[in-house]
Structure formats: structure tokens, C-alpha cells
N, CA, C and O of each residue as an XYZ file, in Angstrom:
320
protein
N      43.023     12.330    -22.385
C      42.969     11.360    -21.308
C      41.902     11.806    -20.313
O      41.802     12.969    -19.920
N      41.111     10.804    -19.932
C      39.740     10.771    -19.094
C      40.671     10.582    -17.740
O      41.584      9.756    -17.712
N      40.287     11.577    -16.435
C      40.828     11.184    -15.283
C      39.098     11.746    -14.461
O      38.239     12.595    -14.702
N      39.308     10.785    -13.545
C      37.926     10.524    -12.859
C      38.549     10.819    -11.233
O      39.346     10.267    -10.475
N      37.612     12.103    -11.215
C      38.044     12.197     -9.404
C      36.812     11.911     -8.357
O      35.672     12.359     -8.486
N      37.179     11.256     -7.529
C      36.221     10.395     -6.812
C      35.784     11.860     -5.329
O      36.829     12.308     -4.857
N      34.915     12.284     -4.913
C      34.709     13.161     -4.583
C      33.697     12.489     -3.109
O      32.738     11.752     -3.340
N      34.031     12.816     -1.848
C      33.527     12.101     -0.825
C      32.059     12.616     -0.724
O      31.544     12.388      0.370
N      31.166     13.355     -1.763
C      29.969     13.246     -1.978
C      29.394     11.661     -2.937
O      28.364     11.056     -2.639
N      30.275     11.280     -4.002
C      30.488     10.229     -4.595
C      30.575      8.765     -3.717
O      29.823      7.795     -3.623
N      31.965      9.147     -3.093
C      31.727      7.734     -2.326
C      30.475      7.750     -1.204
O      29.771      6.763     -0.987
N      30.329      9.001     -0.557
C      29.055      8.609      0.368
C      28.004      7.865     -0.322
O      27.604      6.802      0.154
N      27.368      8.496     -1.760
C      26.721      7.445     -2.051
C      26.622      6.008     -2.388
O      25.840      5.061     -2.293
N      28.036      6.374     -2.915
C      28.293      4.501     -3.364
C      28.138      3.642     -1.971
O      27.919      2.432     -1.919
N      28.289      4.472     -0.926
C      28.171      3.910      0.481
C      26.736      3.217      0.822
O      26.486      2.143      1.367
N      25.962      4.143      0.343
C      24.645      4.259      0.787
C      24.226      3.433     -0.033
O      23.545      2.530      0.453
N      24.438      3.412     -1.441
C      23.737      2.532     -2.561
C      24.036      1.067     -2.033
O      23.032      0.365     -1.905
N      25.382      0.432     -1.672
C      25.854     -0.562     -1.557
C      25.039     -1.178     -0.331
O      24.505     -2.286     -0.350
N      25.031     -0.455      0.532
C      24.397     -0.403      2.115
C      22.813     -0.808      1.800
O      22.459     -1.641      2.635
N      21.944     -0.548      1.037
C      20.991     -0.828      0.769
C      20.824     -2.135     -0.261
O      19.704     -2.611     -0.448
N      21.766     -2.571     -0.783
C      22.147     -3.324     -1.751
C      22.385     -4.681     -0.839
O      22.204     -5.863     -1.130
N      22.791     -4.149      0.200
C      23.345     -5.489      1.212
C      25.158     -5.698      0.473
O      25.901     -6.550      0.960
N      25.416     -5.200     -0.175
C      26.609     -5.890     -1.003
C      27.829     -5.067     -0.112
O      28.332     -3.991     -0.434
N      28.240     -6.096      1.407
C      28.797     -5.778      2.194
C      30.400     -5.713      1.387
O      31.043     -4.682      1.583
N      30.849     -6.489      0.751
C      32.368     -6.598     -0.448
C      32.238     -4.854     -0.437
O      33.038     -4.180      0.214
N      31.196     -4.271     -1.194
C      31.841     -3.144     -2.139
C      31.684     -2.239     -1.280
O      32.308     -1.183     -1.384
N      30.634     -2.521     -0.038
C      30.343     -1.330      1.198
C      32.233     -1.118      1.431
O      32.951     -0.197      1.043
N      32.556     -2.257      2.138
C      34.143     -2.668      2.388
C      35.047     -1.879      1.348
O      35.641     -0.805      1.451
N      34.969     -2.546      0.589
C      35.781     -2.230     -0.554
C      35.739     -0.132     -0.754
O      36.787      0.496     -0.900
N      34.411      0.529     -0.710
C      34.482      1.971     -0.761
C      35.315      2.497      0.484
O      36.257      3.286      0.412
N      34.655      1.755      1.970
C      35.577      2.445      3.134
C      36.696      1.998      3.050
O      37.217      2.166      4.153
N      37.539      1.407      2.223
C      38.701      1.278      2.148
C      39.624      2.415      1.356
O      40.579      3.118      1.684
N      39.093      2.290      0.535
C      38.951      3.399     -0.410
C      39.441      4.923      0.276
O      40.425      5.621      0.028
N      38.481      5.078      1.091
C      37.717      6.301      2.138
C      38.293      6.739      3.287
O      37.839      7.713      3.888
N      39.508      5.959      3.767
C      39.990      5.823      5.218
C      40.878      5.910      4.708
O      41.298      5.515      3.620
N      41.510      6.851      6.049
C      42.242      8.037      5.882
C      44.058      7.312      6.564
O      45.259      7.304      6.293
N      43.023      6.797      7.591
C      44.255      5.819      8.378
C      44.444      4.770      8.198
O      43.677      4.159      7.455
N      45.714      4.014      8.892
C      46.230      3.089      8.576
C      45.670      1.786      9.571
O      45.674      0.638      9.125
N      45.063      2.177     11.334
C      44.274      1.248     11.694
C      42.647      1.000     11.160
O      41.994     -0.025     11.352
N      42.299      1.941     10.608
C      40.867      2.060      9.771
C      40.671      0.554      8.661
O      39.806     -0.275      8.379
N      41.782      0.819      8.387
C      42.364      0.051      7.162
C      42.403     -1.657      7.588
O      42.066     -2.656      6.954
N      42.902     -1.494      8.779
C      43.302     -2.724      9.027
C      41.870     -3.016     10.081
O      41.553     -4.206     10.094
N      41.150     -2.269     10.786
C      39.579     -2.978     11.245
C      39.026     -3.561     10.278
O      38.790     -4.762     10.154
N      38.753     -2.476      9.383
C      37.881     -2.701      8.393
C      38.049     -4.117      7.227
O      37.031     -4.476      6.634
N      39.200     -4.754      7.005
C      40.004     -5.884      6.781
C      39.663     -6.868      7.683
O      39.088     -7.826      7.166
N      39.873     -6.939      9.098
C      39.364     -7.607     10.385
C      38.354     -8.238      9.878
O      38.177     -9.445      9.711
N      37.581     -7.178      9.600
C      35.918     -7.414      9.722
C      35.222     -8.142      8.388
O      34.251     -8.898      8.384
N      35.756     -7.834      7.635
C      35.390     -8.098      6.216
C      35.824     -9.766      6.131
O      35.010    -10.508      5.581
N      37.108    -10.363      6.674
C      37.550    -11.371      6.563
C      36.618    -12.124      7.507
O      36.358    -13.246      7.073
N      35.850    -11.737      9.053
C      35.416    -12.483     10.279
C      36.152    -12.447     11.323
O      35.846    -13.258     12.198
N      36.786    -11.955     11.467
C      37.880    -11.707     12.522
C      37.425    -10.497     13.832
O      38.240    -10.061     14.644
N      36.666    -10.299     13.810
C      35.044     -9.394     14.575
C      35.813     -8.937     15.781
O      35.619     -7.775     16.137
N      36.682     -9.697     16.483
C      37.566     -9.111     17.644
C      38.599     -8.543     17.378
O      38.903     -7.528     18.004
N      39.082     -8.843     16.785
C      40.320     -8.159     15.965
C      39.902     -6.877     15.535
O      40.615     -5.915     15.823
N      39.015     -6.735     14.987
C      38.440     -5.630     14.332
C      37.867     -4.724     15.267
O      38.129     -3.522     15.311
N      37.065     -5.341     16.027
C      36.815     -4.146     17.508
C      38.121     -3.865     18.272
O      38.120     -2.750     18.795
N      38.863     -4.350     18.404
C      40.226     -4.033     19.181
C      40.680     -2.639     18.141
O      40.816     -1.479     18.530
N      40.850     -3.137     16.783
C      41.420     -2.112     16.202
C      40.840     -0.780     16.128
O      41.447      0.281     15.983
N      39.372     -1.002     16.265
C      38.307      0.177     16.242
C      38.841      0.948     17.426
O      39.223      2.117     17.373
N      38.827      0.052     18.674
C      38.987      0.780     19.700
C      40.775      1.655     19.807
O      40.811      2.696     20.462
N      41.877      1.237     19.262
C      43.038      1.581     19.556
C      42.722      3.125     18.303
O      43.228      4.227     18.516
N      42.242      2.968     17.657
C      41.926      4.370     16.456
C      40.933      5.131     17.540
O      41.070      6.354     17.496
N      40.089      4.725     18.378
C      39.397      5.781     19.234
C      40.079      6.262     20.100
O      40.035      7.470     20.333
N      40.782      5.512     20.703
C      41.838      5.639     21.954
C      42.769      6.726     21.996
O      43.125      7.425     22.945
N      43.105      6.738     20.749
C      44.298      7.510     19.725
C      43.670      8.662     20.161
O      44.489      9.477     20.587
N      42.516      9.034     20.213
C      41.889     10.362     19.976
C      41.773     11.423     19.012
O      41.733     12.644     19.163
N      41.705     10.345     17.496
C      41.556     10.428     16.254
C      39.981     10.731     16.042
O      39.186      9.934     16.540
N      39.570     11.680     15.432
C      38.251     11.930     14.981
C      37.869     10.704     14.059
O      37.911     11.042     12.876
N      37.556      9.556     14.219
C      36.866      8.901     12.749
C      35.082      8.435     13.546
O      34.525      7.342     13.444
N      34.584      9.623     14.258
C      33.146      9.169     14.341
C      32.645      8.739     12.980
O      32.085      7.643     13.036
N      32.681      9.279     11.777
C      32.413      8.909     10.761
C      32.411      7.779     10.482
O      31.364      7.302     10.043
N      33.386      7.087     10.609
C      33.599      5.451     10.044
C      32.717      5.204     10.565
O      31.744      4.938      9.858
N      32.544      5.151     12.088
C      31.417      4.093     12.919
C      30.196      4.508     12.550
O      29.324      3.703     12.224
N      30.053      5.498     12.560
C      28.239      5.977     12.148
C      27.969      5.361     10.636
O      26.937      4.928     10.125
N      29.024      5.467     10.239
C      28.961      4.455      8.583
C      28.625      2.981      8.882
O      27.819      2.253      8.304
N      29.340      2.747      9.800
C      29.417      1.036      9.925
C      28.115      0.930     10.581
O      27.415      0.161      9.921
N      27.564      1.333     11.496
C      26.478      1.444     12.473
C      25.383      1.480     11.736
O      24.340      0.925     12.079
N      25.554      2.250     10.475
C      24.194      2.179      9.279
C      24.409      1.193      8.657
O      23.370      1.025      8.018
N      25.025      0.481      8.435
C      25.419     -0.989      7.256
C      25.344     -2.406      8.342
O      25.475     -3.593      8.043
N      25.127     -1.878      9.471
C      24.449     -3.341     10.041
C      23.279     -3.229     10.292
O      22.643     -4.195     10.714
């Protein structure tokens, strides 16, 4: 049996590939993947659907928290 471990050198690129690709679905679809938390989860959903306030609210209650995810945003910040 083939088991495939996804390794956050792996998804960074699939990040990057997608990000250059424009193919915002699978950008989405990897940080979903990738996120660790449960409001991450649900911005990133926000956003993907159009829901753009919803999704900054949620961004902001995961910063608020005083949760480390600079990462996500510097991700998202490169994919717009």
C-alpha cells in the first residue's frame, strides 16, 4: 500500500504553483488543507464563496485571539 505524506514544503508549492496559475479553487482548496484552525477554516470559506466581510471579521477574531497565523495572511497577501 502507497501512502503519500503531504509535507508543508509540498503544499507551499502547490501554493505557489496555483498562485501563479491564478487557479484561486485549488489556492483555497491547499489552505484548507494547511490550516491548522478552526476560524482559518471558516475565513478562508468566507472568502472563497464572496462573503469578503465575513471573512475579514473572521481574519480579524483569529488575530485578536493572539494566534500566530502571520502565515496565512502573507499567503493570502501573495495570491491577490
Amino acid at each position: 500500500m502507497y501512502v503519500c505524506l503531504c509535507t508543508q514544503d509540498t503544499l507551499e508549492s502547490l501554493c505557489e504553483l496555483y498562485s501563479l496559475l491564478k487557479e484561486e479553487d485549488m489556492f483555497t482548496a491547499v489552505w484548507l488543507k494547511r490550516a491548522r484552525l478552526p476560524q482559518v477554516t471558516l475565513a478562508l470559506t468566507y472568502e472563497q464563496h464572496g462573503f469578503f466581510e465575513q471573512a475579514q471579521l473572521a481574519y480579524e477574531q483569529v488575530s485578536c485571539a493572539n494566534v500566530s497565523v502571520w502565515e496565512h495572511f502573507d499567503a493570502l497577501k501573495a495570491h491577490s
